[in-house]
VEXDRENKE-137287 format. One line per field, with one value per atom (N, C-alpha, C): residue number from 1; atom name; x, y negated, z. Coordinates in Angstrom, 3 decimals. Example, Ala and Ser with C-alpha at 12.3 -4.5 7.8 and 13.67 -1.06 7.14 Angstrom:
<pts>
num <- 1, 1, 1, 2, 2, 2
atomo <- N, CA, C, N, CA, C
X <- 13.190, 12.300, 13.200, 12.850, 13.670, 12.900
Y <- 5.690, 4.500, 3.300, 2.250, 1.060, -0.030
Z <- 7.800, 7.800, 7.800, 7.080, 7.140, 7.870
</pts>
This chain:
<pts>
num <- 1, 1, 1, 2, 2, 2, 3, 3, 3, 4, 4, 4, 5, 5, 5, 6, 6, 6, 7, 7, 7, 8, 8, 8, 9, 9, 9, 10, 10, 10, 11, 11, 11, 12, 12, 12, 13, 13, 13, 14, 14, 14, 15, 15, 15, 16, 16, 16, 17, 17, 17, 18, 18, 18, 19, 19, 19, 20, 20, 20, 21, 21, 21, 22, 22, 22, 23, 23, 23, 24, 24, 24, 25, 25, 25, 26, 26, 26, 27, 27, 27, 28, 28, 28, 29, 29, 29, 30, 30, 30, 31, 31, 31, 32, 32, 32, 33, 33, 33, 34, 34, 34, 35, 35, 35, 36, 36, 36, 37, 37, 37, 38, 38, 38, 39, 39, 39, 40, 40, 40, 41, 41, 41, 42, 42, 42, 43, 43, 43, 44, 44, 44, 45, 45, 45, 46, 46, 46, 47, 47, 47, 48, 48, 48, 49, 49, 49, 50, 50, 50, 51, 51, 51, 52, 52, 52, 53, 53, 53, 54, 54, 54, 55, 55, 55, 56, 56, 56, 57, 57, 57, 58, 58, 58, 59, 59, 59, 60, 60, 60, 61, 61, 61, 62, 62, 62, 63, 63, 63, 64, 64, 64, 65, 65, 65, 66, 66, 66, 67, 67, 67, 68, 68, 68, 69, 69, 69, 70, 70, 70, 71, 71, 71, 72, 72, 72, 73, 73, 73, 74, 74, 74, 75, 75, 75, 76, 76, 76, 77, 77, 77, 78, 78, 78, 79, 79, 79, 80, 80, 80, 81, 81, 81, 82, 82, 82, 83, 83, 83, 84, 84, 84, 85, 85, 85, 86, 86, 86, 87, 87, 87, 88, 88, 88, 89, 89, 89, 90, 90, 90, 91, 91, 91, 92, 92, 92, 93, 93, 93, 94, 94, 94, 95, 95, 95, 96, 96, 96, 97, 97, 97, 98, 98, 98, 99, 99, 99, 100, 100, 100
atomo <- N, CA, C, N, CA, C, N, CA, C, N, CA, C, N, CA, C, N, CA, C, N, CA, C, N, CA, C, N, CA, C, N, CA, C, N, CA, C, N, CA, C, N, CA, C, N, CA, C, N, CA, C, N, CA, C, N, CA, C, N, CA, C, N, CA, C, N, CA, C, N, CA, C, N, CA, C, N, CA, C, N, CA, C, N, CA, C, N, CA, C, N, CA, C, N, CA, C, N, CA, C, N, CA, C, N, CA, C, N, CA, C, N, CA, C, N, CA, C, N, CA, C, N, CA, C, N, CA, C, N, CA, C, N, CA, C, N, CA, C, N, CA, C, N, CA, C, N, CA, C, N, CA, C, N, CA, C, N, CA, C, N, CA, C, N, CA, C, N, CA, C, N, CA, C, N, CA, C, N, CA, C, N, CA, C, N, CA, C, N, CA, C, N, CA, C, N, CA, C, N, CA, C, N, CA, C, N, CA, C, N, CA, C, N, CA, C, N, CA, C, N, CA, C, N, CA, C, N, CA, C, N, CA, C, N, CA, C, N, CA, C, N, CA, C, N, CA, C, N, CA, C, N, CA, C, N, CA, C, N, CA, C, N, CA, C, N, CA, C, N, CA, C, N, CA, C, N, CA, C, N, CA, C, N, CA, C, N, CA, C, N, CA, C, N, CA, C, N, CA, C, N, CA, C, N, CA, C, N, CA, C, N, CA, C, N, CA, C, N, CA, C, N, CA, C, N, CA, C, N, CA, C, N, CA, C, N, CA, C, N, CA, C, N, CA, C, N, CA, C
X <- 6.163, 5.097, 3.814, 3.025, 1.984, 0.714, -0.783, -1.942, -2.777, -3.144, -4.654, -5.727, -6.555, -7.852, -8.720, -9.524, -10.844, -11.714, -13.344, -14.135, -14.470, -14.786, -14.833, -16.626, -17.140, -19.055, -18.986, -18.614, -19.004, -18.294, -16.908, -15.777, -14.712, -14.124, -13.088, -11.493, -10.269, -9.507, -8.029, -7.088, -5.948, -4.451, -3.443, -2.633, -1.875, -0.696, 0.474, 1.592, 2.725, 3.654, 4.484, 5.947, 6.945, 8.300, 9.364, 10.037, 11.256, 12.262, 13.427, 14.727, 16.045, 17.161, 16.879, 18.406, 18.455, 19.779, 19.111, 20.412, 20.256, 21.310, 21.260, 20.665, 20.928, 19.807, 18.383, 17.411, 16.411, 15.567, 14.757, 13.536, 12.555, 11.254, 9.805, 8.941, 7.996, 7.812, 5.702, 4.693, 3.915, 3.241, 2.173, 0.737, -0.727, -1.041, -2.717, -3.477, -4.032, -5.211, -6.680, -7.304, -8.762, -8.827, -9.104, -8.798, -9.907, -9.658, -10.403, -10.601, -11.837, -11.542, -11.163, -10.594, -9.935, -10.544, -11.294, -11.545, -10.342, -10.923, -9.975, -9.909, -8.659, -8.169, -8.940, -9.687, -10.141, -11.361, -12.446, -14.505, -14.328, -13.549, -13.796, -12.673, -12.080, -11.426, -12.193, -12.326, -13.024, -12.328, -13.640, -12.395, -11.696, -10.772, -9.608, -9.433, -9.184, -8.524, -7.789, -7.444, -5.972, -5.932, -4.451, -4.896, -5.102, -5.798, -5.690, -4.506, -4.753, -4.050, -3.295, -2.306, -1.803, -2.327, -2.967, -3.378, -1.769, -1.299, -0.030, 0.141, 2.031, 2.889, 3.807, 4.163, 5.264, 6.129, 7.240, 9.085, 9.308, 9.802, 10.587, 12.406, 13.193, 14.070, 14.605, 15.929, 16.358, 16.584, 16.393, 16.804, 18.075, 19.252, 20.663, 20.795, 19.257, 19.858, 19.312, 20.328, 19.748, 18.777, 18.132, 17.348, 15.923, 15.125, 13.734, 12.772, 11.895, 10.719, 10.050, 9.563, 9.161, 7.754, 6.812, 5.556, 5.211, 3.942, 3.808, 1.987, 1.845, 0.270, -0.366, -0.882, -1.295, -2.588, -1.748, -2.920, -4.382, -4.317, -5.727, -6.334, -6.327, -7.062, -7.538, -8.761, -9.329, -9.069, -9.235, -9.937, -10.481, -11.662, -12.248, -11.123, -11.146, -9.847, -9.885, -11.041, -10.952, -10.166, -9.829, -9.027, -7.762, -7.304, -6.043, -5.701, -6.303, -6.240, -5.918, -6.654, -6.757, -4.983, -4.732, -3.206, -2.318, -2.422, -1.764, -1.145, -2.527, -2.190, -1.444, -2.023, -1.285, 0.078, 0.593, 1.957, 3.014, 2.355, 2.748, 2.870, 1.670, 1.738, 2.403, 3.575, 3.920, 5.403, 5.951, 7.105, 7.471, 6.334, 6.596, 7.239, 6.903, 6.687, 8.061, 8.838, 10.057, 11.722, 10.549, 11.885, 12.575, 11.554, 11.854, 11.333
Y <- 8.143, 7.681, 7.746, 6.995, 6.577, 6.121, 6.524, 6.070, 5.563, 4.477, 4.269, 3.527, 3.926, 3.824, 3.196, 1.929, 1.263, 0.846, 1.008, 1.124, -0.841, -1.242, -2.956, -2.738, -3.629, -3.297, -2.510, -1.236, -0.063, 0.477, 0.171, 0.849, 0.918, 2.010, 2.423, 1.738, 1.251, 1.371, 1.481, 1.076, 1.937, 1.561, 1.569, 0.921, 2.117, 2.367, 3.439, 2.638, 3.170, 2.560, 3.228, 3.112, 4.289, 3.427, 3.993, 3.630, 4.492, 3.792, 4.888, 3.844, 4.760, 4.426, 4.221, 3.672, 3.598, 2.398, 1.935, 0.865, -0.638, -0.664, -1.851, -1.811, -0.563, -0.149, 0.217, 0.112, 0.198, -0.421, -0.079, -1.019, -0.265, -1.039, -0.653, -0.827, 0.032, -0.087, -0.447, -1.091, -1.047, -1.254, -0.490, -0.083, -0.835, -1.724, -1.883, -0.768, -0.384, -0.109, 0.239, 0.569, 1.246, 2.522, 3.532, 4.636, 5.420, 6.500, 7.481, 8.855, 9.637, 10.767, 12.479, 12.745, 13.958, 15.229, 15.929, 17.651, 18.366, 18.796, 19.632, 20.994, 21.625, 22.945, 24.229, 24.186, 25.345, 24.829, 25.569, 25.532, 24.552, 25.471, 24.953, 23.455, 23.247, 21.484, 20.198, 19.627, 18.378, 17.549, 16.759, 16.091, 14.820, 14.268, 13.175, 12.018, 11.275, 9.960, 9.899, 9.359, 9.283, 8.202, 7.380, 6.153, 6.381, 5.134, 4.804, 3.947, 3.205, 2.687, 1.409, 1.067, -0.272, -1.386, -2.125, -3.695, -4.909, -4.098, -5.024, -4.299, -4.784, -4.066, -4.875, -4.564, -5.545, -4.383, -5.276, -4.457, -5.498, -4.408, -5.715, -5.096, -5.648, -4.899, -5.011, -4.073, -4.364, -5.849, -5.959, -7.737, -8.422, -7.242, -7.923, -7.639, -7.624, -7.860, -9.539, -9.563, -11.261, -11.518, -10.329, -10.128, -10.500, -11.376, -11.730, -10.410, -10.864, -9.762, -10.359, -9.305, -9.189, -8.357, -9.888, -9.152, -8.905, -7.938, -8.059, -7.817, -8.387, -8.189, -7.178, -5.943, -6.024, -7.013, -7.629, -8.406, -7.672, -6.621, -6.195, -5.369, -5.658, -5.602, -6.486, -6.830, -7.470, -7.398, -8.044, -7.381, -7.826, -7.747, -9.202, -9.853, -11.028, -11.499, -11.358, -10.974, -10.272, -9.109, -8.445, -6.819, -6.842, -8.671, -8.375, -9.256, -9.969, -10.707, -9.395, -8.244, -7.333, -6.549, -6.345, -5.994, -6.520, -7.770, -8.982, -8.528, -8.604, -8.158, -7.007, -6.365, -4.945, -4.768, -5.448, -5.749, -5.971, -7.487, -8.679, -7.776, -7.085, -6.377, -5.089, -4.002, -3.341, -3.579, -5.594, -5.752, -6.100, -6.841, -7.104, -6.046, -5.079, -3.763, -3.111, -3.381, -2.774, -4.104, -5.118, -6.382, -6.738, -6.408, -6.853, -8.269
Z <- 4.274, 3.430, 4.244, 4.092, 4.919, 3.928, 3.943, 3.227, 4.320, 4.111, 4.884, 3.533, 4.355, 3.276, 4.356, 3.544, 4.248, 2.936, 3.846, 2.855, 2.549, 1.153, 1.656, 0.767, 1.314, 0.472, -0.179, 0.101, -0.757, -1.820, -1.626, -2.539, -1.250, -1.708, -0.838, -1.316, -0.786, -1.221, -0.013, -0.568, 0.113, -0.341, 1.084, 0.787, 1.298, 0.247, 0.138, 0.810, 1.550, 2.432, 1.790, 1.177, 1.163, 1.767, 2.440, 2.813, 2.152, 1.660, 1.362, 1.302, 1.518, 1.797, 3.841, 3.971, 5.006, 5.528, 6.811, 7.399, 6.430, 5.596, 5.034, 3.177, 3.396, 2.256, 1.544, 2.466, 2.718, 2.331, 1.714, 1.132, 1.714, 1.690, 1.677, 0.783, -0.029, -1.000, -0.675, -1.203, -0.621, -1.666, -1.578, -2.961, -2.744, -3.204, -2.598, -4.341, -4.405, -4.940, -4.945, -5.758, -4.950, -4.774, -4.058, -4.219, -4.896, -4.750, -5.880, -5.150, -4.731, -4.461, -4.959, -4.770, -5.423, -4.625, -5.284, -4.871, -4.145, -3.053, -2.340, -2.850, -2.751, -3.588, -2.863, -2.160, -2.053, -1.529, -1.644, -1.531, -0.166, 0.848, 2.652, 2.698, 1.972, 1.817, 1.012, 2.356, 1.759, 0.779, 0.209, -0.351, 0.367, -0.609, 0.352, -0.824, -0.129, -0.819, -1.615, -2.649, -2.625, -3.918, -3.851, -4.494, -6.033, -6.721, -7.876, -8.458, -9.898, -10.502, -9.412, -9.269, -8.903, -8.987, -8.120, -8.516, -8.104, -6.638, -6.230, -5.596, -6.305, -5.205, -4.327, -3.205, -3.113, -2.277, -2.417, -1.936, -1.333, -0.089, 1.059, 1.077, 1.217, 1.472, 3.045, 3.476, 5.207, 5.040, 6.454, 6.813, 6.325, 6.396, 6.131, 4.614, 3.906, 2.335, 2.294, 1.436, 0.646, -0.410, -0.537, -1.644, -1.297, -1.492, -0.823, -1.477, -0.884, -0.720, -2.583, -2.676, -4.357, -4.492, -5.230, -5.158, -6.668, -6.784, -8.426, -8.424, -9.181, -9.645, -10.947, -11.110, -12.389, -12.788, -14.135, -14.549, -15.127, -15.426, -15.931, -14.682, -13.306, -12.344, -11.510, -11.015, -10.296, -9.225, -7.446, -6.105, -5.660, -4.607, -4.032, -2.895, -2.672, -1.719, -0.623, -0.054, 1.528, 0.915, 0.536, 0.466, 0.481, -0.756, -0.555, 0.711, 1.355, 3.253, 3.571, 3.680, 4.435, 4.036, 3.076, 2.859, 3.152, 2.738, 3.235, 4.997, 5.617, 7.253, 7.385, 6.747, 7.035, 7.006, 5.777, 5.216, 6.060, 6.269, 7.772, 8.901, 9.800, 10.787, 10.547, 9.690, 9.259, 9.480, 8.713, 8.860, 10.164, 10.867, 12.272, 13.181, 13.281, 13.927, 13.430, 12.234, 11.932, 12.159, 12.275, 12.307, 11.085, 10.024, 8.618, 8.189
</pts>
């Protein structure tokens, strides 16, 4: 599992990676939202990122499934469209890098 967070005019947001199964079973599971910061558990921890509600998700599965890649939108969220370009890439440059 993997978070990155970038700030876009002044809101932060962030794309969750999860990967599970394995071989021909394998999917990737992938989060855009905006993120939200959360208080760190003790005085000397900053705080950290961590995502909000779902705007889109998408699932890729391994190459030798026949199952295409599956995206989803929630409809009662907005984003500006540079953010989701910016996921978009990430996505793209993510499956490249695994040969998915």
């Amino acid at each position: 599992m993997s978070l990155l967070t970038w700030d876009y005019e002044g809101d932060l947001f962030c794309a969750l990676t999860t990967e599970m199964g394995t071989a021909e079973g394998r999917m990737t599971h992938f989060e855009l939202s905006e993120a939200r910061m959360v208080p760190g558990g003790a005085l000397s921890a900053p705080a950290s990122p961590a995502p909000g509600p779902t705007a889109v998700t998408v699932l890729v599965y391994a190459p030798d499934e026949e199952k295409p890649a599956e995206v989803y939108f929630d409809a009662t969220q907005t984003l500006p469209f540079a953010v989701l370009q910016h996921f978009v890439a990430l996505v793209a440059s993510r499956l490249e890098s695994t040969g998915s």
